[in-house]
LUMNUNU-260430 format. One record per atom (N, C-alpha, C): x, y, z. Coordinates in pm, whole numbers, plus 50000, padded with zeros to 5 digits. Layout:
<drenmars>
XYZ/...
</drenmars>
This chain:
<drenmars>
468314240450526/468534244950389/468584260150386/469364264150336/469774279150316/468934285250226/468544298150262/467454301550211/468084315750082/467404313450014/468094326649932/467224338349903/467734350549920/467374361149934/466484369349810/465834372149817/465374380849723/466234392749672/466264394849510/467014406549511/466554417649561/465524421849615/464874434849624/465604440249780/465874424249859/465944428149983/467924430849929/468284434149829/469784438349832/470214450849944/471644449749958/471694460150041/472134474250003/472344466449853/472034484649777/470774491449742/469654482049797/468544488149810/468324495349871/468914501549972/469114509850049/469534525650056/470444524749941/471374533949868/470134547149858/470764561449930/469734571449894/469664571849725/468874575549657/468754575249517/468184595449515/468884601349408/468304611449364/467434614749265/466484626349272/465314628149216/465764623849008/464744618748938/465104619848837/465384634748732/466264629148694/467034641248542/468424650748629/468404646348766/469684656448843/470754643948853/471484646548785/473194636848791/473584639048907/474254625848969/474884630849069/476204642149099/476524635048980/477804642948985/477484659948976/476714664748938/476264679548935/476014683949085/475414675049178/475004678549239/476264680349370/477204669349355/478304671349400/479404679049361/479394681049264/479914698749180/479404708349243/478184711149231/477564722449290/477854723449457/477924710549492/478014710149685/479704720749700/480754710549587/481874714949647/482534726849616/481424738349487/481734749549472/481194759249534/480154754549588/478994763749680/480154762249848/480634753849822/481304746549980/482794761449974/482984758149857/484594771049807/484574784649821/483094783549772/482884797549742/482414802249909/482114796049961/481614796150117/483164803950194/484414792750182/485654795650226/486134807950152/485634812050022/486374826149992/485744838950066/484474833150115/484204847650161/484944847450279/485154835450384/486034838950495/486824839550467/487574841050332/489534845250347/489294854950298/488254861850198/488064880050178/488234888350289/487474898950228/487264909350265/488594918250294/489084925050392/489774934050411/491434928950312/492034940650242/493184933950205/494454938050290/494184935250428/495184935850538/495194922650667/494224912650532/494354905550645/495984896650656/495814893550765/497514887150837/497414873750895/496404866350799/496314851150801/496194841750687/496494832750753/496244823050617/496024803250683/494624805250638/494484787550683/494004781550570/494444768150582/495014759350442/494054744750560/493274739050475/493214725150537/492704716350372/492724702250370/492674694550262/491124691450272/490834687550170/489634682650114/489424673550010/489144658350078/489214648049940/487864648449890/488074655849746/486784653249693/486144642849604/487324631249619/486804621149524/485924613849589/485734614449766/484554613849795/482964616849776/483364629249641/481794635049646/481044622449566/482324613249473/482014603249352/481304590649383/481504590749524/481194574649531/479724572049571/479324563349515/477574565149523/477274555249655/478134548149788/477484544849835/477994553849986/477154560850031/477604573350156/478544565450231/479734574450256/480734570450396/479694571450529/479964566850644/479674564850775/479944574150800/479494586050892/479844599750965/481294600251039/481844606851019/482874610551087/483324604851222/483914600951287/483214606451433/484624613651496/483664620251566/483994631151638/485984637651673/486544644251630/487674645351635/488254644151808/489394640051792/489784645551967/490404658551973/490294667452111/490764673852114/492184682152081/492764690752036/493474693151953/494864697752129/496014694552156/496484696352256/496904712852199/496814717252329/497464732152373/498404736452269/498484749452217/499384750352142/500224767752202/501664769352167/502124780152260/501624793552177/501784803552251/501044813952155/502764816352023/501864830251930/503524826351841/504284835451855/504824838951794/506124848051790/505644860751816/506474867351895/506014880651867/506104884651757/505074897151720/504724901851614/504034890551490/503314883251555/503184869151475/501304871451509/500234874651371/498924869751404/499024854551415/498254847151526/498184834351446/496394831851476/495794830451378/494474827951385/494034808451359/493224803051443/493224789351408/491784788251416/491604779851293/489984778451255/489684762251262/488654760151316/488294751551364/488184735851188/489494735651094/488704728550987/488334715350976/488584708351114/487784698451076/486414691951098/485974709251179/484484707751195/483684714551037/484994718650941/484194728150881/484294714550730/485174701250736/485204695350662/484084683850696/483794680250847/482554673350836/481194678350785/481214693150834/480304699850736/479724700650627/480784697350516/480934698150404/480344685650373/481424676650434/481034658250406/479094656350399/478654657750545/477644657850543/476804666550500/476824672150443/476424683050312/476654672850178/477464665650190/477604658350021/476484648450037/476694641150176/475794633050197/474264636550175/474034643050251/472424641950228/471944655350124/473004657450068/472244669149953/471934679549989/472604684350156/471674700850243/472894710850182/472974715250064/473544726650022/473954740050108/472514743450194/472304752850219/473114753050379/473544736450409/474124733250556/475584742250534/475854737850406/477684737550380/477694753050365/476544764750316/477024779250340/476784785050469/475524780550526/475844782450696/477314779350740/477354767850744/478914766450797/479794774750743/480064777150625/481334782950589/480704798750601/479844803150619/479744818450661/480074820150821/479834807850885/479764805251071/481264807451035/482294799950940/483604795551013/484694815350957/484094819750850/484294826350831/484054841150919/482934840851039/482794853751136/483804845351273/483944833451216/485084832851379/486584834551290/486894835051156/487934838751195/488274852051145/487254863651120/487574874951166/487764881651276/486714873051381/486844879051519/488064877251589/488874863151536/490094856451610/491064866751536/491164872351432/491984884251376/492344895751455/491064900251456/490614909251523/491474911851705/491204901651747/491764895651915/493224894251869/493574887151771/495344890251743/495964903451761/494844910051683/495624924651694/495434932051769/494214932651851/494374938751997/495944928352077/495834914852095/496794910452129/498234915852157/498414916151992/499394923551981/499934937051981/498714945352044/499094957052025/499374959152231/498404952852276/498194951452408/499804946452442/500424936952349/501964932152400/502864938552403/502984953952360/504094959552367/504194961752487/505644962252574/506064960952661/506564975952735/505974981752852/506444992752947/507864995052999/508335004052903/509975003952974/510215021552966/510815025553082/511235038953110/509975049853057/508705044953072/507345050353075/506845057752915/507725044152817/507605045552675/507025029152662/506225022152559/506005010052519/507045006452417/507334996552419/508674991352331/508104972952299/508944974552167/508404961052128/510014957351980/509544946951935/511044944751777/509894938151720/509814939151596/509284929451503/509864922851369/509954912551309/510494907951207/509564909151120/509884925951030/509104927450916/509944930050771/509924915750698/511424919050603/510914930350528/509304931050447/508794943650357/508934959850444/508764958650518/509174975750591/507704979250675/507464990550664/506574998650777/505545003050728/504575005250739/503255012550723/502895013850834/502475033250845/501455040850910/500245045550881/499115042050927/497955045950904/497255055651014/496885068350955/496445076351037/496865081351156/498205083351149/499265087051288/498805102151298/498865107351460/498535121551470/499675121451580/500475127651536/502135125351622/502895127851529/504495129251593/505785131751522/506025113851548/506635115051430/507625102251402/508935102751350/510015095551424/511315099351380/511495080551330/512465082051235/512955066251203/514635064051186/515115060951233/516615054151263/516885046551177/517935048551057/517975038850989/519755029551015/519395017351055/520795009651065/521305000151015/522594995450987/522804989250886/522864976850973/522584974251068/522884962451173/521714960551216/520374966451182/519374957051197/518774948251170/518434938351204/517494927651144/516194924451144/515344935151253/514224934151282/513804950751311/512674953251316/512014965951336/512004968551466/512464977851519/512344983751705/511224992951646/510694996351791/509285001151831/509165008651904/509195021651913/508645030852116/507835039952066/506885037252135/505775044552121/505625054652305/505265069552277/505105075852390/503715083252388/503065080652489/501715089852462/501015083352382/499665081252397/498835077452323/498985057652244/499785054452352/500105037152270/498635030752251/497955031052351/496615026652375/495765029652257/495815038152169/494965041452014/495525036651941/497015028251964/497265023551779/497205011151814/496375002851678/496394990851636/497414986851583/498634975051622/499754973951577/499474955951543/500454953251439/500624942051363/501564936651293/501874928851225/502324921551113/501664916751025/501494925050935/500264920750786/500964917050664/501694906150617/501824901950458/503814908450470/504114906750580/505034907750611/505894921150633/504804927450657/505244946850695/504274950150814/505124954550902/504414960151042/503834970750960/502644973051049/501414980851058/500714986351141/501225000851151/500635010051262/499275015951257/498225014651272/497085024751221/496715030851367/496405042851364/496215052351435/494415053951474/494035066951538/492875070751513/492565081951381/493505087551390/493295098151273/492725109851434/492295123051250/491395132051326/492415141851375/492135151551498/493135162151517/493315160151704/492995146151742/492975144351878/494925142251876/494995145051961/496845142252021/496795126852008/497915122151942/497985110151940/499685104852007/500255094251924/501315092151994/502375093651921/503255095751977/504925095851919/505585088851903/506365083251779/506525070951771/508095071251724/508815060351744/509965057251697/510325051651671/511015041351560/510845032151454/512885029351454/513215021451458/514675015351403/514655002951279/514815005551164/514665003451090/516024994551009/515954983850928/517314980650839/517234989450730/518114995350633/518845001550587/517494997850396/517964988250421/516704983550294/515104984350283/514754987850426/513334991950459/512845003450335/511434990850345/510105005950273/509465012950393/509215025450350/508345028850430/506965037350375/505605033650389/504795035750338/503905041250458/503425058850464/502895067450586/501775070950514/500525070150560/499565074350480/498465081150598/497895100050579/497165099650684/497995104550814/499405110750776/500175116750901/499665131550906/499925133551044/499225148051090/500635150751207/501565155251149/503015153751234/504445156751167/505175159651223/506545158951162/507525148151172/508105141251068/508585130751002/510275132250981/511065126351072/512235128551066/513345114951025/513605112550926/514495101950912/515705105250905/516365094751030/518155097751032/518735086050969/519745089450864/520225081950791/519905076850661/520615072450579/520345064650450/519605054650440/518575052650368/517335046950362/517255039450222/517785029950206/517845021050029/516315018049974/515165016650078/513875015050008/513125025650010/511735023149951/510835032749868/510425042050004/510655056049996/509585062550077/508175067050020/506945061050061/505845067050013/505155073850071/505015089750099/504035098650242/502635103550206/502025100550218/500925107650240/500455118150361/501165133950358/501175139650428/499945149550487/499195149750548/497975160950590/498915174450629/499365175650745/500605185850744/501825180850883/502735192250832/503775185150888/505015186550840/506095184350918/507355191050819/508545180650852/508745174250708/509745161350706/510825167050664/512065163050714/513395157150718/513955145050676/515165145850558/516095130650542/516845134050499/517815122450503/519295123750451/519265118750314/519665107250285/519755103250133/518555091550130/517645094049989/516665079949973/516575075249858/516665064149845/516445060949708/515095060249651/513865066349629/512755065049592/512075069449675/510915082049607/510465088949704/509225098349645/508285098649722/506935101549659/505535103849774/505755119449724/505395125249856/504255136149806/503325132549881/502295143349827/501535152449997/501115166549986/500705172350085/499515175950068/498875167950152/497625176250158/496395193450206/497485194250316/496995204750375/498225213850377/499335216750443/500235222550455/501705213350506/503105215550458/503635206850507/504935209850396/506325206850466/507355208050387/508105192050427/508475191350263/509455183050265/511215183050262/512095181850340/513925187350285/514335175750279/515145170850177/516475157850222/517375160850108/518465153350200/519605159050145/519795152049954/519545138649958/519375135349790/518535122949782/517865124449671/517445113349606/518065106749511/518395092849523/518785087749394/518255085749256/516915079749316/516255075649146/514935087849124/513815081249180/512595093049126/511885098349249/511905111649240/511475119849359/510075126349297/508875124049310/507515129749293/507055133449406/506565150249369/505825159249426/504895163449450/503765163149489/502555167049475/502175177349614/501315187849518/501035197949656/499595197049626/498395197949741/497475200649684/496825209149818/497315215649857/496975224249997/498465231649953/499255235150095/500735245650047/502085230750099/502685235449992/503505229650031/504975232849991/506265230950026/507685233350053/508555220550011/509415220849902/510515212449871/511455216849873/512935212449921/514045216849946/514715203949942/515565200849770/516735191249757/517455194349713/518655188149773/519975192549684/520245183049501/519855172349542/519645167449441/519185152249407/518605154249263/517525143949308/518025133649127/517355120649097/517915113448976/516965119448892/515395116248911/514175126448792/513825131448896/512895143548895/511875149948970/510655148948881/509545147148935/507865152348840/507435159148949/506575172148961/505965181549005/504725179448969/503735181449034/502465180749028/501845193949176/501875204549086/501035212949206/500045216449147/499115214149289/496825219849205/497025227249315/497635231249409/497565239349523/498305254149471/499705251249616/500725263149584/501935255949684/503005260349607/504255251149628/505335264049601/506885259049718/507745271549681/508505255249670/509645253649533/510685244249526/511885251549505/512925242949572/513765246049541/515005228649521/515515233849422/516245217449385/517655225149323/518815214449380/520205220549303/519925215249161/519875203849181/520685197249031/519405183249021/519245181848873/518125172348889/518875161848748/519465153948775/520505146748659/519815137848534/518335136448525/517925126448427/516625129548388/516165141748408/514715146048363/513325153448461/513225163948446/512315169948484/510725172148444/509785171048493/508885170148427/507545178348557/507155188248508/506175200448550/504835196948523/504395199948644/502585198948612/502245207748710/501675227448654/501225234948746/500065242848710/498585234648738/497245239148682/496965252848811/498265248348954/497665257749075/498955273249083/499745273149133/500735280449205/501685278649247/502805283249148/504015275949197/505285282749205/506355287549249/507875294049223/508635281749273/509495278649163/510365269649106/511965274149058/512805268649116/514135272249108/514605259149117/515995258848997/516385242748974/517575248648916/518845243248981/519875252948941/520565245548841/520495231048801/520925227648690/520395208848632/520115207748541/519205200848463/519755194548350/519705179848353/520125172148269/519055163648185/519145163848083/517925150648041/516455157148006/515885153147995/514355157947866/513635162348032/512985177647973/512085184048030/510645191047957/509665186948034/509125189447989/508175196948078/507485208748076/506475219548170/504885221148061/504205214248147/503005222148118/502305231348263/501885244548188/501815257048299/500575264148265/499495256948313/498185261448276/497595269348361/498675269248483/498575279548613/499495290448625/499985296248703/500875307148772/501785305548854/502535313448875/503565313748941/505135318148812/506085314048870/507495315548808/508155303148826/508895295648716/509645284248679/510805289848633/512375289848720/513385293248676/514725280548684/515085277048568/516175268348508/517455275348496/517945272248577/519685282948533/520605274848497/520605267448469/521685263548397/521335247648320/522045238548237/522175226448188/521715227648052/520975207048064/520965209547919/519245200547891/518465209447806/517005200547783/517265191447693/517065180247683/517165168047567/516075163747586/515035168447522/514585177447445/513945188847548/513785198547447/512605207647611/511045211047549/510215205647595/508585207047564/507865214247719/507485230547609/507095238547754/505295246847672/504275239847730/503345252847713/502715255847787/502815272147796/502315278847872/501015283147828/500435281047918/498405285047858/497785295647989/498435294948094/498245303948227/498555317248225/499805318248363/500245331348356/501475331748432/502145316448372/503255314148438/504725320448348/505575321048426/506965331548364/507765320348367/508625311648267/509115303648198/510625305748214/511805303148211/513335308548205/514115296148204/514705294248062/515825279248084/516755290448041/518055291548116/519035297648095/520165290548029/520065278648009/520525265347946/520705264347803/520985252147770/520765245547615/519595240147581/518555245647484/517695230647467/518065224947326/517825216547336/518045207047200/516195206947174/516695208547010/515015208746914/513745213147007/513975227247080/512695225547193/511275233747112/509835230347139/508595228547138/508255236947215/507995255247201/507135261247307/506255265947228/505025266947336/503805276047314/503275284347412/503405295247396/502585305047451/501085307547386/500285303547479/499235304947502/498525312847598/498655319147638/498385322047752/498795339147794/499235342447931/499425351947946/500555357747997/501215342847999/502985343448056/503695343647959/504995344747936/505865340247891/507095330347899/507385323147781/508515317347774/509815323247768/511005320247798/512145322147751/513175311247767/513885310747661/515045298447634/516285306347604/517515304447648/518635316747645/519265305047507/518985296447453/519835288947381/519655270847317/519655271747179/518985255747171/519735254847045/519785238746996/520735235046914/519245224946848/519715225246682/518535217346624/517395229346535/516285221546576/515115229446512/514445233946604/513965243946618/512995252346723/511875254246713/510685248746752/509255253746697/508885256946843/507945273946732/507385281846868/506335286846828/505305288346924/504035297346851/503815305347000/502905316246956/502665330246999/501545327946994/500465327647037/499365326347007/498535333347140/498605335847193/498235342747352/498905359247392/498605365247499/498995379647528/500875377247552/501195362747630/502225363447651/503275361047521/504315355847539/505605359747454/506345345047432/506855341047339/507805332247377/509075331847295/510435329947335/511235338647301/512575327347326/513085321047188/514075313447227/515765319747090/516005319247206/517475325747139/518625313047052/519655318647010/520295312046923/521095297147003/
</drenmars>
């Protein structure tokens, strides 16, 4: 005769049960945000990193109240080839970091699932880390220069170069060329977010010389150069420099924004759209012509510009002589510093100029309805304006706009 069981001996009697007034479901909320928040700190930190790992997580497992059976053990994952050149590839171990988790839902150890995800997070900085020695270690010895190509569609960044750099721009490239002479062994080289990335040591030690072949649509973003900067050819993307000192060269760019820190001249032959200046040590501009210019000198700056076709705009709290031989489109100068600003020819639509320094002012031009104030100890002068004219005198200097 068959015997029947007691309910007590059920085999959901067994079932772990949690403390009273804590829901489960909270507690499996809390596992799988404490578990997330675990994985964001390993995909933080630096914003240059040049990885990205993705693995799944079913969490409708956290729901079910009677525990899955442990995992078991994955098999080994077969050999995989290394990747492309110019390619980080970092691989994180996730399906030790999803049993982790699992058994973390299971028995309620919260504190298991941020160990792990802080553990999986220092291996894959270190595996970053080894990419980019990797890859910097891979450039290749030819005619007692290192040479390498990379497929970077966003363009170039230099960090902390102490060297001349020249860049080749061609309309037949498809990938970035590379020669580095002297000093290859100090730069950390990469592919980060889809723009090669040079970083240097910095400092005033001799570093290396570098040479770059570039497609025609390339950015190039230099930050931290201690060198002279030569680009041959027409360049359709953004130049951005951050210059210590050093004396750059180009032909035509479309976008361009260049500031000096210590000493350092910039020449090219034109800009198309917006060319910004900044001196804050000495610095040298020489264009023939540019779409806007903005000036920003706290230092001391000598410019010189032919023709500036869509708007000028002055900022000189330091030292400046300024020559602009003809001017289209709304200008505007504030001159709370010194030096001489001379305009010979065009036309201001509108012109807004005050002088509060001891700067000497000259539009030899048209302004339409222009706004000066002398404040200061310089003077203005306007050879000619159409409209209404407001001017005040209010300082030692003068301001003086004709018919």
């Amino acid at each position: 005769m068959r015997k029947t069981r007691p309910m007590d001996a059920s085999p959901l009697a067994a079932r772990p049960r949690l403390n009273p007034g804590i829901p489960a479901g909270g507690v499996a909320a809390l596992a799988v945000t404490l578990a997330m928040v675990g994985w964001g700190i390993m995909a933080g930190g630096s914003s240059d990193r040049g990885f990205d790992v993705d693995f799944d997580f079913d969490t409708d497992r956290a729901a079910f109240h009677v525990p899955a059976p442990p995992a078991p053990p994955a098999p080994p994952a077969p050999p995989r080839g290394p990747g492309a050149p110019g390619e980080i590839v970092v691989r994180v171990d996730a399906d030790a970091i999803r049993r982790a988790v699992e058994e973390g839902l299971r028995t309620g150890d919260v504190e298991a699932i941020r160990r792990e995800a802080l553990r999986a997070a220092e291996q894959a900085r270190g595996a970053q880390a080894q990419a980019m020695a990797a890859l910097s270690a891979g450039l290749q010895a030819q005619d007692g220069a290192l040479k390498a190509s990379f497929t970077a569609p966003r363009g170039v960044r230099l960090v902390d170069i102490t060297g001349d750099v020249r860049v080749e721009v061609s309309r037949r490239a498809d990938k970035v060329g590379l020669e580095v002479e002297g000093g290859g062994e100090s730069l950390r080289t990469g592919v980060v977010d889809g723009t090669l990335t040079l970083v240097g040591r910095g400092g005033d030690i001799p570093g290396a010389d570098i040479k770059l072949v570039v497609p025609d649509e390339a950015s190039l973003e230099i930050t931290g150069l201690a060198g002279d900067l030569a680009i041959d050819g027409n360049i359709d993307g953004k130049l951005t420099l951050d210059l210590r000192r050093g004396d750059v060269t180009a032909g035509r760019l479309q976008d361009a924004n260049i500031t000096v820190h210590e000493a350092g001249t910039f020449t090219a032959d034109r800009v198309e759209g917006k060319l910004s200046f900044s001196a804050h040590g000495h610095g040298e501009l020489t264009v023939d012509r540019a779409g806007t210019l903005s000036l920003d000198v706290a230092g001391n700056a000598e410019v010189n510009v032919g023709r500036v076709e869509s708007g000028l705009t002055l900022s000189i709290p330091g030292h400046a002589d300024v020559t602009v031989d003809r001017v289209e489109g709304p200008v505007k100068a504030d001159l709370p510093g010194a030096g001489t600003v001379r305009i010979n020819g065009g036309t201001a639509s509108p012109l807004k100029v005050a002088s509060t320094g001891a700067a000497e002012f000259t539009f030899d031009g048209t302004a339409e309805n222009p706004e000066v104030l002398a404040a200061g100890a310089g003077s203005v002068h306007v050879s000619r304006h159409t409209g209404t004219a407001r001017v005040q005198n209010i300082g030692q200097g003068r301001a003086i706009v004709g018919d």
